[in-house]
VOVEX-844319 format. One record per residue (C-alpha): x, y, z; residue in three letters; residue number from 0. Coordinates in Angstrom, 3 decimals. Example, Ala and Ser with C-alpha at 12.3 -4.5 7.8 and 13.67 -1.06 7.14 Angstrom:
NODE         x         y         z  type  seq
NODE    12.300    -4.500     7.800   ALA    0
NODE    13.670    -1.060     7.140   SER    1
This chain:
NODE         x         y         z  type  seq
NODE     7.547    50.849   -21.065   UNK    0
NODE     9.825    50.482   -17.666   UNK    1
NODE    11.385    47.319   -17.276   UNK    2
NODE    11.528    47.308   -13.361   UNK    3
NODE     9.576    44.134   -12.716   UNK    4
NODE    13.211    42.827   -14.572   UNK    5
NODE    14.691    44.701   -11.117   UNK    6
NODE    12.141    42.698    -9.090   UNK    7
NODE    13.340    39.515   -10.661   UNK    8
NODE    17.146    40.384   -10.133   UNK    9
NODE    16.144    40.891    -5.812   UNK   10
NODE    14.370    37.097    -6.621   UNK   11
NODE    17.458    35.831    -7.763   UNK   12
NODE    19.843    37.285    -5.008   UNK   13
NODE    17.373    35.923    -2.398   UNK   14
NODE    17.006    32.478    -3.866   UNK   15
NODE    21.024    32.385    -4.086   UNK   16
NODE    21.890    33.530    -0.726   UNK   17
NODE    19.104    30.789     0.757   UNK   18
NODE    20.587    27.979    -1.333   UNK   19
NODE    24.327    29.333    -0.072   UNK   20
NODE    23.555    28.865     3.215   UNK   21
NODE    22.023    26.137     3.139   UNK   22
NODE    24.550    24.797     1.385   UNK   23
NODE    27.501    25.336     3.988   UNK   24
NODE    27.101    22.152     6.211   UNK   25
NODE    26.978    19.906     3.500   UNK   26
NODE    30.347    20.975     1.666   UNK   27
NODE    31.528    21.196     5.625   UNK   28
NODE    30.466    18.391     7.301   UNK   29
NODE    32.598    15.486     5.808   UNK   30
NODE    35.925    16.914     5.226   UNK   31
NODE    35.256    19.713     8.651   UNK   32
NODE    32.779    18.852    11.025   UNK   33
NODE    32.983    15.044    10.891   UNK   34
NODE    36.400    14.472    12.076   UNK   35
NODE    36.048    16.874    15.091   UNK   36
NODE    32.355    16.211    16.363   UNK   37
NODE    32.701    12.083    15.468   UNK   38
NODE    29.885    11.923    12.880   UNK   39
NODE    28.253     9.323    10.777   UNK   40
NODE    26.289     9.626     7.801   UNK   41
NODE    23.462     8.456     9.829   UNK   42
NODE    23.832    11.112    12.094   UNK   43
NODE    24.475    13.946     9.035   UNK   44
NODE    21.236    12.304     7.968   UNK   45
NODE    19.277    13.001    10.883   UNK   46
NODE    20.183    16.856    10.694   UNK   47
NODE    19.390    17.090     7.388   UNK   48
NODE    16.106    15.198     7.804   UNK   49
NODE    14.782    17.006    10.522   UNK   50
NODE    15.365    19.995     8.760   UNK   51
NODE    13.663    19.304     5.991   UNK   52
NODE    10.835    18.148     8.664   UNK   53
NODE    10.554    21.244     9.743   UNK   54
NODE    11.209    23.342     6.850   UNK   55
NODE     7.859    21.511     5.552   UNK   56
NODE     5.661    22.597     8.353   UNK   57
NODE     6.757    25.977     8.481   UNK   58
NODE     6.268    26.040     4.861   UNK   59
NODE     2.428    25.457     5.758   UNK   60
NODE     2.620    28.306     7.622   UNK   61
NODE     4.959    30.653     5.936   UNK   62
NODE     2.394    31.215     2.805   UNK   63
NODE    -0.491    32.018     5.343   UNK   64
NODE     2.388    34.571     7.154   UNK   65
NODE     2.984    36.148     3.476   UNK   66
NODE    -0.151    36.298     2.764   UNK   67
NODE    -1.230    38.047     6.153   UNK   68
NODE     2.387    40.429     6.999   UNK   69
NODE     2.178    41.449     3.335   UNK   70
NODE     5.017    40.835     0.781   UNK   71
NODE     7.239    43.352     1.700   UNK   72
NODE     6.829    42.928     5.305   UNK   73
NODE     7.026    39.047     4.905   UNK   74
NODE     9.773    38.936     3.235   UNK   75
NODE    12.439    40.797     5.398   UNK   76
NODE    11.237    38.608     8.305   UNK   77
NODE    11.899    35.706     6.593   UNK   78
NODE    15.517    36.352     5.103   UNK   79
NODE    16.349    37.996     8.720   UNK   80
NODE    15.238    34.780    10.397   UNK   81
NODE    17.555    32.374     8.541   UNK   82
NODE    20.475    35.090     8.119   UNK   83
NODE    20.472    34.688    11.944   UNK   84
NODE    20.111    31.004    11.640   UNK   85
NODE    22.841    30.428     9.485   UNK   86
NODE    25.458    32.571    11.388   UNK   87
NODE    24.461    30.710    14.250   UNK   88
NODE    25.603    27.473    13.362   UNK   89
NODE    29.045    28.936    13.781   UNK   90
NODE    28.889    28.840    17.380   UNK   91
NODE    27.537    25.211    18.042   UNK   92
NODE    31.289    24.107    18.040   UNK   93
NODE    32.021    26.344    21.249   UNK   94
NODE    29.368    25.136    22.572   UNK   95
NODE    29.886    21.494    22.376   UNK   96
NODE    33.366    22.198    23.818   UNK   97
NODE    32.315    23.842    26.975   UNK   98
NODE    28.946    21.632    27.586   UNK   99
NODE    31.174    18.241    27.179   UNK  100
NODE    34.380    19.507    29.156   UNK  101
NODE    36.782    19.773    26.740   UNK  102
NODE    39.372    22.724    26.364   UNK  103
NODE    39.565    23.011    22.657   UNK  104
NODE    38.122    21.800    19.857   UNK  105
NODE    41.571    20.044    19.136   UNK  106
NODE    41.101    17.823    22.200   UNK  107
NODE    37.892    16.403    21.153   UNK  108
NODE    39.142    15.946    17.439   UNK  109
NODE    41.669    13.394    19.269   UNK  110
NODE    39.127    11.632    21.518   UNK  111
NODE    39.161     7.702    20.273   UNK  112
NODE    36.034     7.226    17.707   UNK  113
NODE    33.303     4.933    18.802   UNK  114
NODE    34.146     5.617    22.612   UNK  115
NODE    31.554     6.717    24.991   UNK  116
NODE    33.113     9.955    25.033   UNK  117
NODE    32.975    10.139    21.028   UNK  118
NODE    29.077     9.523    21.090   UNK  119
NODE    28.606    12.223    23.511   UNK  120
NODE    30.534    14.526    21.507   UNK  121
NODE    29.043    13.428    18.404   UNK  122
NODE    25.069    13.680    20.700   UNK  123
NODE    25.643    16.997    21.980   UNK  124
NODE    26.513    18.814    18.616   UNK  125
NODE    23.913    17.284    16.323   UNK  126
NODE    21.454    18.182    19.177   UNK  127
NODE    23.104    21.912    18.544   UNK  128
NODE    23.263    21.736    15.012   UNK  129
NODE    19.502    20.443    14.810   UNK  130
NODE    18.567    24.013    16.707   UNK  131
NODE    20.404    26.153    14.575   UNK  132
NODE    18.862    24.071    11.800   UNK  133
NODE    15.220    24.614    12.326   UNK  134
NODE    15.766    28.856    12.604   UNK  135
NODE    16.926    28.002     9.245   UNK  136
NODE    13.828    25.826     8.208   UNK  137
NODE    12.358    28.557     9.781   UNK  138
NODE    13.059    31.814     7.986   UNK  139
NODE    13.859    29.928     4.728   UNK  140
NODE    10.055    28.143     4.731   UNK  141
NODE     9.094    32.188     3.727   UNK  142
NODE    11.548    32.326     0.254   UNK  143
NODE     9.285    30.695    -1.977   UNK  144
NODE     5.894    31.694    -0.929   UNK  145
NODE     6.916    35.507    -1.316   UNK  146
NODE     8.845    35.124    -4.204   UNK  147
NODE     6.230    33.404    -6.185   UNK  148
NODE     3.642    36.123    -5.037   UNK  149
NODE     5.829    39.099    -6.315   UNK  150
NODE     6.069    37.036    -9.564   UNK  151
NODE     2.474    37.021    -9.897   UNK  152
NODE     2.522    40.530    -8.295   UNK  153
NODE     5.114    42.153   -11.440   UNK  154
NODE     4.829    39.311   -14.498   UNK  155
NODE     1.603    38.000   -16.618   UNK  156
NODE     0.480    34.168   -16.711   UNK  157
NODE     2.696    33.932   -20.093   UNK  158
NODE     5.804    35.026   -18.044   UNK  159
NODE     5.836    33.966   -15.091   UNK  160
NODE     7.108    30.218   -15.611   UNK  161
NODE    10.254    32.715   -17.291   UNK  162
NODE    10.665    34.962   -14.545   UNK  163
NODE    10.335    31.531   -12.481   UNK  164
NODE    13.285    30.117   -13.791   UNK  165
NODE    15.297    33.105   -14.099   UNK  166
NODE    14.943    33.884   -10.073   UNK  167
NODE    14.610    30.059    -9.924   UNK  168
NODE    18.687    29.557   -11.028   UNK  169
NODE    19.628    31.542    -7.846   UNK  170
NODE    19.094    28.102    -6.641   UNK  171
NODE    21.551    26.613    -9.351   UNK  172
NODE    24.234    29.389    -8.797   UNK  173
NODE    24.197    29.359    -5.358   UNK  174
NODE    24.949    25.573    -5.463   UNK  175
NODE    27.387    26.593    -8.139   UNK  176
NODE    29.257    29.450    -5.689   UNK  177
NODE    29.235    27.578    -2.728   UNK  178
NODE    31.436    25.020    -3.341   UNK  179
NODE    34.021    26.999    -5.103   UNK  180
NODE    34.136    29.628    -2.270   UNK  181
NODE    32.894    27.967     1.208   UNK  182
NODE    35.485    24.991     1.400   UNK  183
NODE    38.194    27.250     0.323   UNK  184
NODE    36.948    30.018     2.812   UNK  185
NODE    36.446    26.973     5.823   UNK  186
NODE    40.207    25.901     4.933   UNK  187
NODE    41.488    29.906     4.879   UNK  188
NODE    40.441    30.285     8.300   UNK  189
NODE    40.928    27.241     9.329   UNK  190
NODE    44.693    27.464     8.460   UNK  191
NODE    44.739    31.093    10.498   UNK  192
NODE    43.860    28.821    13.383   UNK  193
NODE    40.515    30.351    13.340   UNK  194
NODE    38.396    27.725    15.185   UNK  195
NODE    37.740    24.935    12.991   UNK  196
NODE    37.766    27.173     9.776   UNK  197
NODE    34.140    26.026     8.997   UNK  198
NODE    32.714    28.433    11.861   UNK  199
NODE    33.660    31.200     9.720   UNK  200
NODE    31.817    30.192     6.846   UNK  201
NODE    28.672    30.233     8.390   UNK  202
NODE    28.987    33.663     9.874   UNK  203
NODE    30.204    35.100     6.512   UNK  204
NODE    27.621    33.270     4.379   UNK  205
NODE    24.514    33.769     6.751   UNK  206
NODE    25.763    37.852     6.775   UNK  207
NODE    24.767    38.571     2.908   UNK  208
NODE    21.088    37.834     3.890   UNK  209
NODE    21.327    41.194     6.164   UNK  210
NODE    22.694    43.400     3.143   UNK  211
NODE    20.012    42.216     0.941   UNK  212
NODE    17.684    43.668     3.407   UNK  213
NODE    18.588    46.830     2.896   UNK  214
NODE    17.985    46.589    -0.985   UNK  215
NODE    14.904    44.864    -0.471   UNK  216
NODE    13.321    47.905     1.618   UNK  217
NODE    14.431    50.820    -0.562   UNK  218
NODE    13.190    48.782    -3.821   UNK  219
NODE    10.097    47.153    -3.190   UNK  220
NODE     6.877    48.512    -3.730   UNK  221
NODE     3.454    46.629    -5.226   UNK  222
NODE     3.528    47.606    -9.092   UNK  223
NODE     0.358    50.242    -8.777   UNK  224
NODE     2.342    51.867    -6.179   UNK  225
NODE     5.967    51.686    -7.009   UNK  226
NODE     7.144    54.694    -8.862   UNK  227
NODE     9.390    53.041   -11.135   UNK  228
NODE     6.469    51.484   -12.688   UNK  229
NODE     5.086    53.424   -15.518   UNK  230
NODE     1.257    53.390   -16.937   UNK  231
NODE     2.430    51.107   -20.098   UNK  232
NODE     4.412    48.961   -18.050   UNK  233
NODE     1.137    48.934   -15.385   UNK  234
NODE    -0.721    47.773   -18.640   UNK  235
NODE     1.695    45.005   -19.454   UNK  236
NODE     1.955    43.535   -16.181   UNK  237
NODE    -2.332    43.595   -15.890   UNK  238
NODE    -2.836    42.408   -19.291   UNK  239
NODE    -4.639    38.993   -18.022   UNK  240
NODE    -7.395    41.155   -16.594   UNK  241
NODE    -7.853    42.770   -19.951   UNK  242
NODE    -8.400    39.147   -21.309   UNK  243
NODE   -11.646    38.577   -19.542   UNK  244
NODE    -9.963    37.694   -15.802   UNK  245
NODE   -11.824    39.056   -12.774   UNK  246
NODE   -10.926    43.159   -12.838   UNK  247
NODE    -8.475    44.059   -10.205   UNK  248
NODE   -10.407    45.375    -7.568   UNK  249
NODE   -13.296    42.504    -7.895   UNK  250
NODE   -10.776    39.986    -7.807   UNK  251
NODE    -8.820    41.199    -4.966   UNK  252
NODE   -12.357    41.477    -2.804   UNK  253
NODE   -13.016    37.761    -3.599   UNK  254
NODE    -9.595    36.477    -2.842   UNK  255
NODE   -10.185    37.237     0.675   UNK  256
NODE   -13.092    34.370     0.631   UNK  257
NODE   -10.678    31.456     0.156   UNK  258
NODE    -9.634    30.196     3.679   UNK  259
NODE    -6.625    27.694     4.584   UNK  260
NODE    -8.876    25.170     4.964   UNK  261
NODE   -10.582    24.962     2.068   UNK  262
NODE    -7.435    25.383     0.022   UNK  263
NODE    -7.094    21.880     0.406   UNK  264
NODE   -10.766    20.771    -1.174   UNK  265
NODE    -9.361    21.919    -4.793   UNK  266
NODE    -8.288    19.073    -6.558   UNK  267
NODE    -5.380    21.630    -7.858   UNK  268
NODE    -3.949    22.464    -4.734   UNK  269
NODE    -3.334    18.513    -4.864   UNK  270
NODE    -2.236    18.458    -7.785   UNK  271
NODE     0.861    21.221    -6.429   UNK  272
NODE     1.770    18.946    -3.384   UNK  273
NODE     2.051    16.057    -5.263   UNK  274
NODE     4.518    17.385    -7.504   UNK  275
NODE     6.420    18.788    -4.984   UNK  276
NODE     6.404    15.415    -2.673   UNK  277
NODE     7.746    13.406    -5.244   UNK  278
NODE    10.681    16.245    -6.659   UNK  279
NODE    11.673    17.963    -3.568   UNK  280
NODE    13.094    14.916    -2.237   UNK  281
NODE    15.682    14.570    -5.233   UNK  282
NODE    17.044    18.100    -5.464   UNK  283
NODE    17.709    18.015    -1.808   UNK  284
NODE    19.158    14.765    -1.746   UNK  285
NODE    21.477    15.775    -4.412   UNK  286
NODE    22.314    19.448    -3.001   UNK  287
NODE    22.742    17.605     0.083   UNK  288
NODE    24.873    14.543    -0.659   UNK  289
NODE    26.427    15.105    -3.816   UNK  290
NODE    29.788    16.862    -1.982   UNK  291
NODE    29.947    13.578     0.280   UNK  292
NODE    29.408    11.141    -2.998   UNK  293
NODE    32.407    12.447    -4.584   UNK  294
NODE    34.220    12.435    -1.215   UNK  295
NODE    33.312     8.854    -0.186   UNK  296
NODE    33.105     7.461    -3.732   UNK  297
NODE    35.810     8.977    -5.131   UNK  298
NODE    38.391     9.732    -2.545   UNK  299
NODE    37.699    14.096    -3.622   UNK  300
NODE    37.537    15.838    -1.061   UNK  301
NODE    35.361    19.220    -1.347   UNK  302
NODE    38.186    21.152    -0.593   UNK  303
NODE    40.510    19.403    -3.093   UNK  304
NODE    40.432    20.790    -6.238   UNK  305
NODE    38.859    17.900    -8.118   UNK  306
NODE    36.314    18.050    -5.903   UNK  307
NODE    35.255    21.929    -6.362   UNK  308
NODE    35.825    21.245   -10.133   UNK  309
NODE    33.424    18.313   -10.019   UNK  310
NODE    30.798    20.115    -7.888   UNK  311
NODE    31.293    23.252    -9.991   UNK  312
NODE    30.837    21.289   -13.011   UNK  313
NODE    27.820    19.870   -11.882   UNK  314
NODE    25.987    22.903   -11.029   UNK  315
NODE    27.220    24.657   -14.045   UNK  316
NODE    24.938    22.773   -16.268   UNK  317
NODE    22.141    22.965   -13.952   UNK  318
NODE    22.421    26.541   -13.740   UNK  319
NODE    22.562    27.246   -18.405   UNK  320
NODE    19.846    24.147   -18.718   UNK  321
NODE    17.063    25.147   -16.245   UNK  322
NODE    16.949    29.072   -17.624   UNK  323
NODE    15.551    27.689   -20.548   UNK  324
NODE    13.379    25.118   -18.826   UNK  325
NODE    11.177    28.146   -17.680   UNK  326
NODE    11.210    29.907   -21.495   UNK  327
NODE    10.353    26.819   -23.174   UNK  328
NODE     6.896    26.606   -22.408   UNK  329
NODE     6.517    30.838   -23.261   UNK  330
NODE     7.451    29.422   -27.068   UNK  331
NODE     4.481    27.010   -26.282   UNK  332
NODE     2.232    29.683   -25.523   UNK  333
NODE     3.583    32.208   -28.257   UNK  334
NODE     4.030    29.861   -31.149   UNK  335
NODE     1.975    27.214   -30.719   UNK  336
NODE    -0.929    28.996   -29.273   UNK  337
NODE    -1.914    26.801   -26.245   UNK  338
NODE    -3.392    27.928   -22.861   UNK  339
NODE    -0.152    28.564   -20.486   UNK  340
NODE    -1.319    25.814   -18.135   UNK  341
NODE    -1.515    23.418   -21.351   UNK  342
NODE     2.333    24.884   -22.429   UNK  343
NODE     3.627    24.090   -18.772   UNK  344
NODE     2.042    20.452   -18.296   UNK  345
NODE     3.863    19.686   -21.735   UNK  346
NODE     6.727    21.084   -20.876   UNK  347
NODE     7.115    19.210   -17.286   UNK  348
NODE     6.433    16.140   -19.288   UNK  349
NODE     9.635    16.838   -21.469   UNK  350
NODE    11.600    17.872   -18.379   UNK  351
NODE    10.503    14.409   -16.489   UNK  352
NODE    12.271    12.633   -18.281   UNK  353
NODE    15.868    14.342   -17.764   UNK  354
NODE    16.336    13.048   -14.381   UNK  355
NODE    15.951     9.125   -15.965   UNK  356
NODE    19.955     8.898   -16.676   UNK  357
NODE    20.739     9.150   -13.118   UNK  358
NODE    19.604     5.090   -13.382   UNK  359
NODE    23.216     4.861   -15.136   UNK  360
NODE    25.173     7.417   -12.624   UNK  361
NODE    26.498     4.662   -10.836   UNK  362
NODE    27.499     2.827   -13.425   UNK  363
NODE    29.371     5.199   -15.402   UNK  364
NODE    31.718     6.290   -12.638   UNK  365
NODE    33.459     3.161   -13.487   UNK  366
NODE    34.302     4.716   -16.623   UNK  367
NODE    35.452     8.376   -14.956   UNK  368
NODE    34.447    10.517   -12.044   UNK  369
NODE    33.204    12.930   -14.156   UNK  370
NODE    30.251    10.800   -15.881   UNK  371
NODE    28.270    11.269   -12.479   UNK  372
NODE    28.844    14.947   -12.415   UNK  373
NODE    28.080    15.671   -15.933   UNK  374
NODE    24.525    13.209   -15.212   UNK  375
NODE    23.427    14.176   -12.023   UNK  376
NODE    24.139    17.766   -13.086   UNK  377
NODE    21.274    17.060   -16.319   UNK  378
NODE    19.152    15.221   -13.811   UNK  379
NODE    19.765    18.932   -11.456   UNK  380
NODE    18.484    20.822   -14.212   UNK  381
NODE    15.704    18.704   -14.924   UNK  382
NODE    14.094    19.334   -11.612   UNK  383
NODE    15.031    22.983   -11.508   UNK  384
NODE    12.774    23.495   -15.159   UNK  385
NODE    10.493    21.139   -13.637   UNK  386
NODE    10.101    23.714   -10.608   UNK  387
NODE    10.073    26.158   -12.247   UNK  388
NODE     6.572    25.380   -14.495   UNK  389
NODE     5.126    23.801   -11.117   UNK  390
NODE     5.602    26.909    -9.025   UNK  391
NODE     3.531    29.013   -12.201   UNK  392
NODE     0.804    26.491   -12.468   UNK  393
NODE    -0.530    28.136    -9.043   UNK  394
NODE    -0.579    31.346   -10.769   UNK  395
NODE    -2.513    29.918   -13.905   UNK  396
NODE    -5.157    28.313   -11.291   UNK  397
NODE    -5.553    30.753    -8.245   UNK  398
NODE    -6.036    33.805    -7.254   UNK  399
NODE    -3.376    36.235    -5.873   UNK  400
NODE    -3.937    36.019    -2.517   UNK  401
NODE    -3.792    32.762    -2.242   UNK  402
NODE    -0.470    32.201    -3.968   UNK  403
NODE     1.668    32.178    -1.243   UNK  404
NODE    -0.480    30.190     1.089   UNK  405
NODE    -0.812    26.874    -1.789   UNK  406
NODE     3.585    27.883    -2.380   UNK  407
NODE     3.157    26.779     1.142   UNK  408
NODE     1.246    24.422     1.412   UNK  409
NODE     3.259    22.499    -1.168   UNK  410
NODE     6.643    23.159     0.185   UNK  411
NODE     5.446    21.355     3.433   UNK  412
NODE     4.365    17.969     1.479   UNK  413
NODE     8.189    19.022    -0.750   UNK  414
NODE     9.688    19.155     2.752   UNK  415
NODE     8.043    15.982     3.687   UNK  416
NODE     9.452    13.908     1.136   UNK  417
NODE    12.804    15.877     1.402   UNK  418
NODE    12.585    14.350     4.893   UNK  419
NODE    11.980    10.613     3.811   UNK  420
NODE    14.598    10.584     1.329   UNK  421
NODE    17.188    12.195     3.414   UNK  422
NODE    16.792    10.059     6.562   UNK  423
NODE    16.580     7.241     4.393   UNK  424
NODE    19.406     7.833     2.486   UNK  425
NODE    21.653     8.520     5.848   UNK  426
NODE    20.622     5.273     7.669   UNK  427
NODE    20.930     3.463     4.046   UNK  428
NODE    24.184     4.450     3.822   UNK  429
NODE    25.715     3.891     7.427   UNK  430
NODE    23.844     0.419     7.118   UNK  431
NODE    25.404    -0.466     3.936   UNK  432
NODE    28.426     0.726     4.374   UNK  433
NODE    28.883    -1.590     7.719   UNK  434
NODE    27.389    -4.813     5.981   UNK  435
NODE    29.483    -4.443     2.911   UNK  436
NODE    29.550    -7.517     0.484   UNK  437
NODE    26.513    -8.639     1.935   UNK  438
NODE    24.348    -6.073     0.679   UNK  439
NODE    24.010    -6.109    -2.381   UNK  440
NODE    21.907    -4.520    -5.410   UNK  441
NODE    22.005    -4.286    -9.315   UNK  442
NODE    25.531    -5.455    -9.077   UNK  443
NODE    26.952    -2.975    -6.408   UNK  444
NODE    27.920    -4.108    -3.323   UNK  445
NODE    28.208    -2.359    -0.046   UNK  446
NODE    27.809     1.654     0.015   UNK  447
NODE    27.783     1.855    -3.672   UNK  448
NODE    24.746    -0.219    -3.832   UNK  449
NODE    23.299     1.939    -1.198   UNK  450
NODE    23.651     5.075    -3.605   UNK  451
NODE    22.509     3.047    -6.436   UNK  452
NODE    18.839     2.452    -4.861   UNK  453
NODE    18.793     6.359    -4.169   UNK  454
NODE    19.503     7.300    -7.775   UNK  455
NODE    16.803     4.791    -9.046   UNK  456
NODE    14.319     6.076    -6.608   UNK  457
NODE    15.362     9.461    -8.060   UNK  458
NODE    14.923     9.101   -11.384   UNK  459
NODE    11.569     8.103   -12.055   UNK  460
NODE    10.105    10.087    -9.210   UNK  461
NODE     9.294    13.080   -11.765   UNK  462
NODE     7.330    10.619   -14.509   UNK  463
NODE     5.318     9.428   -11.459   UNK  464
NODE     4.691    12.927   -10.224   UNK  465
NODE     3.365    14.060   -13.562   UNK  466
NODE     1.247    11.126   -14.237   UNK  467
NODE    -0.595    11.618   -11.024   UNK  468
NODE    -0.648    15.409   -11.855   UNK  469
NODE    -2.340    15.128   -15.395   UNK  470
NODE    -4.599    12.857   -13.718   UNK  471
NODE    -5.977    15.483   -10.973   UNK  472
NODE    -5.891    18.151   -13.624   UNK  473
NODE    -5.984    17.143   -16.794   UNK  474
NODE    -7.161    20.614   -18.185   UNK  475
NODE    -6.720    24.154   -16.999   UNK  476
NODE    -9.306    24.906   -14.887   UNK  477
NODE    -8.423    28.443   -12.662   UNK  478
NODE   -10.266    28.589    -9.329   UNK  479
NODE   -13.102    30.505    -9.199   UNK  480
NODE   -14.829    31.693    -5.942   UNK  481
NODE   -18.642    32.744    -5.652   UNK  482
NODE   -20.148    34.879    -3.222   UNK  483
């Protein structure tokens, strides 16, 4: 048997860490970078990073439909070429702040006196740039997930795919994991060449490996049945549901066309999807988001400093070895235990939910030493990356093919939505406390710390919630079937 669904997997993973990459270069950026030369507070960080994941959630609603209808191939390059272009084009919103507010270098608005008139319309005019660049990046990145969970149910069978899940999954992981110990360093290289700011350069770079991953993806892709790297045993393997008494190929791909957008949302399991997505984006963002500027703020690490790469390093490290096994753990379910793979991924999540609960004690520990935090947020990290993992199969387990990438969608907007809520709140929470100081106060923090204490409680019991609700829509595995 070929292995080249394996090869499949590997493009996955490249994808996924690439998207996380550049996503990740304005939050290792902004604090240490971008701040200090556009005058920005963590309200207004907030905002951009809300209103991305605003509209990364309603092009999500769309991008499964788009999959679905360009085809995966097709889909796919559109959407990596979309935010490849996005990303390099945050590079240029600092020459365009310059020239739109008057200034003749970057230098001369770095000096301008913070909290002036002039500073706010500095600080206006580029997160109105950065907010455009932002949503081409919601935009092409809304496609990632809904065609990468269709060519896992494309290449793997039900038992597999929570695996091959994880395994394209921890692109995710390591691109959190490579970012930090490469983008500050490359935003400080160029930055001491005199180079703009240094951080322009880092979005070019970063958003550029999309475009060579293009080229792979075109030359390698092909549906299984038509790929010639695919051989008649491996054919076999991959199909082996529809030897188990599933609809036959060509039956089930004629009634797949049936199910419209619309009705996706009647099926008690396509609720089931958003809701664990609402409640769990949220937390993965917030930490991929802020967890650079908690070390900086908290701490005094920059993430250019040393300690702080090591930290952030650290941190993604363990979410990167844990997760992996997050998506093989409920395979052993299936294999040795003999329960139904939707059964073996519900138990699973369960044991996964309740990773994220130290981050109650993050907080706290950091009295102790910095690296308590990392070491806890990292377990909470990989928590919610196993977590994902299982939740992006059960679609597989419950519909049918065509339909994949449209309920990846749909759930990605309600992730997106709650990305939103937690970000903005988290940004205004923070400027807010920060500013009243002794007088807010909360679980025995005071001030800014207390702020990030409410976020990390919020955090870590947002996964027991999500699978309570969950069980409780679905409480057995019940695949969609559609009639005539």
């Amino acid at each position: 048997m070929t292995n080249w669904r394996w090869w499949m997997c590997v493009l996955l993973f490249v994808a996924t860490t690439v998207n996380y990459m550049d996503r990740q270069v304005l939050s290792l950026t902004w604090k240490d970078f971008i701040a200090p030369e556009f005058h920005w507070t963590d309200a207004d960080y907030g905002n951009i990073t809300a209103v991305f994941s605003i509209i990364y959630a309603v092009c999500m609603l769309f991008a499964g439909r788009f999959v679905d209808w360009m085809g995966t191939k097709k889909g796919y390059l559109w959407a990596i070429g979309v935010w490849s272009a996005g990303a390099c084009v945050h590079g240029a919103c600092g020459w365009l702040t310059v020239h739109i507010e008057g200034f003749e270098s970057a230098s001369a608005m770095t000096a301008v006196e913070s909290g002036s008139a002039a500073a706010l319309a500095i600080a206006s005019t580029s997160v109105w740039l950065f907010l455009a660049a932002r949503c081409i990046l919601a935009l092409g990145e809304a496609g990632n997930f809904p065609a990468a969970i269709k060519v896992t149910a494309e290449y793997f069978p039900k038992k597999d795919r929570a695996f091959a899940t994880s395994i394209f999954n921890a692109g995710a992981s390591v691109g959190a994991l490579v970012a930090p110990a490469t983008i500050p360093l490359l935003a400080q290289y160029f930055k001491d060449k005199g180079i703009g700011g240094g951080w322009e350069m880092a979005f070019v770079i970063i958003g550029a490996l999309g475009f060579l991953w293009m080229g792979f993806w075109i030359f390698m892709y092909e549906k299984p049945e038509k790929s010639k790297h695919v051989n008649a045993a491996e054919l076999e393997y991959i199909h082996q549901d529809d030897a188990e008494g599933a609809q036959p190929a060509a039956v089930e791909e004629k009634q797949e066309k049936k199910i419209s957008f619309w009705r996706c949302f009647t099926y008690r399991q396509t609720w089931s999807f958003i809701t664990g997505k609402f409640f769990t984006d949220g937390v993965w963002w917030f930490y991929l988001f802020w967890a650079p500027a908690y070390f900086s703020d908290q701490y005094g690490y920059s993430s250019s400093s040393g300690m702080g790469i090591a930290l952030i390093i650290t941190l993604y490290a363990i979410v990167t070895v844990l997760s992996i096994f997050g998506g093989y753990l409920p395979k052993l379910f299936v294999d040795k235990k003999g329960m139904n793979p939707y059964a073996g991924r519900m138990l699973a999540m369960l044991i996964f939910a309740f990773l994220p609960l130290p981050a109650l004690f993050a907080q706290s520990a950091g009295a102790v030493s910095v690296w308590w935090p990392a070491i806890i947020i990292g377990l909470a990290g990989a928590g919610h990356q196993a977590w994902s993992a299982n939740l992006f199969s059960t679609i597989g387990d419950m519909f049918p093919k065509s339909a994949i990438a449209t309920i990846t969608g749909i759930g990605g907007m309600a992730g997106g939505v709650g990305s939103y809520l937690i970000n903005k709140g988290a940004g205004a929470l923070f400027t807010y406390s920060e500013q009243a100081g002794a007088q807010f106060s909360f679980m025995g923090f005071e001030g800014k710390q207390a702020g990030y204490m409410i976020v990390f409680c919020v955090c870590a019991v947002a996964y027991i919630i999500a699978w309570s609700i969950m069980k409780t829509l679905v409480p057995k595995y019940k695949p969609i079937v559609l009639e005539d």
